[in-house]
N, C-alpha and C positions, 0 to 999 in steps of 0.2 A: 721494019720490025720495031713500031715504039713501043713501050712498055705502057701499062694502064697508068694512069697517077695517083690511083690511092696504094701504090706498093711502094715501102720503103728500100730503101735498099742498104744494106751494111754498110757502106760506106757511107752515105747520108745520116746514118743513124751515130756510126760514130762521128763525124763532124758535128751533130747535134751534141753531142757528150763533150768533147772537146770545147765546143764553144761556152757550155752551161760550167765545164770544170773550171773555164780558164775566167768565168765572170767569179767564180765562188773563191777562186784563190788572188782573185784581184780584191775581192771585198775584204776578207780576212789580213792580207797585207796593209788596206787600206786602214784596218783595224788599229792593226798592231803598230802601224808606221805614223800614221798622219790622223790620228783619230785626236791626239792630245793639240791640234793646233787650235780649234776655233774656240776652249778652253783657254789656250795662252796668247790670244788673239784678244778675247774677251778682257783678259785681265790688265793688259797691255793698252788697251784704248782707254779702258775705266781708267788708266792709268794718266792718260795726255794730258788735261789740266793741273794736275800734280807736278810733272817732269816741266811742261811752261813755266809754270814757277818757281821750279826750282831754278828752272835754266835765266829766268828774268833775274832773281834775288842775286845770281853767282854773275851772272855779265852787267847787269844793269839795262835799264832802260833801253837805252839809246842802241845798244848791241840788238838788244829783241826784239827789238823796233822793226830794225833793218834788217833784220832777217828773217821776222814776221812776215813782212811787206813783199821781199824777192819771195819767200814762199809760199804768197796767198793763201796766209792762215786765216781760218775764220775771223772774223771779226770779233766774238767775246773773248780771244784772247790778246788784241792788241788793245785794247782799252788800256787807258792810265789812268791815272789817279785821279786827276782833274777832269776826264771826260765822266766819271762812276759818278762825282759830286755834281757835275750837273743834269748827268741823269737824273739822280737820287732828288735832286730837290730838297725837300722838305722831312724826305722819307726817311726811314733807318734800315730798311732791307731793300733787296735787289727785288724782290719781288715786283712783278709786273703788275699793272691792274689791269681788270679786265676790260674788254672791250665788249662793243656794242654786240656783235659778233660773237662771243664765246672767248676763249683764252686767247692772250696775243701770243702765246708760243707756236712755234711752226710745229707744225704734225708730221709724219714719218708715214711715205707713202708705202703700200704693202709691198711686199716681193711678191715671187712664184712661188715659195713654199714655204713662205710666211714667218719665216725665219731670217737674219743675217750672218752669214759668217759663217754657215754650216750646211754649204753645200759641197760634198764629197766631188773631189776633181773628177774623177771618173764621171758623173752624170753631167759635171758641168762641159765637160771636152770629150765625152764618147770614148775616154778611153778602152 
């Protein structure tokens, strides 16, 4: 005796409800809880060049050097003084020239949803 498959049945239908509640009270937590990070995220990275130098000016050199170097920081911020002036040459700003090619700055390849830093954990890990 199997049943047709276009019939739902109560049970299926509240597990249907149950699953749709339990996405809507996870969005709203997601809301209310972790909504303010890729805000303080954002502010905090804009921030890294700032806190390097602050951290270079209070240790000195030779301290941020080395612990640049063990923490494979980019490269614009272990520059010194001496490597800037021989970049700089002749120049007065850091500005790059262009190249043959269009800008020598590295370009930012896209993501999934075209954004950084604000993908809700939930979509990222199925929660």
């Amino acid at each position: 005796n199997k049943m047709p498959a276009d019939i739902v049945t109560t049970e299926q239908l509240r597990n249907i409800l149950d699953i749709t509640n339990n996405m809507d009270r996870n969005s709203r937590r997601w809301v209310e809880n972790a909504s303010w990070y890729p805000k303080m995220q954002d502010s905090h990275y804009g921030r890294i060049a700032q806190i390097y130098l602050e951290s270079r000016l209070r240790y000195g050199d030779y301290h941020f050097l080395r612990y640049g170097h063990r923490r494979r920081l980019a490269k614009k911020f272990l520059v010194t003084a001496e490597e800037v002036e021989d970049l700089l040459g002749g120049r007065k700003t850091l500005e790059l020239e262009e190249g043959v090619g269009g800008s020598t700055w590295p370009s930012v390849p896209p993501t999934t949803n075209g954004e950084y830093g604000r993908v809700k954990p939930s979509r990222l890990h199925m929660c």
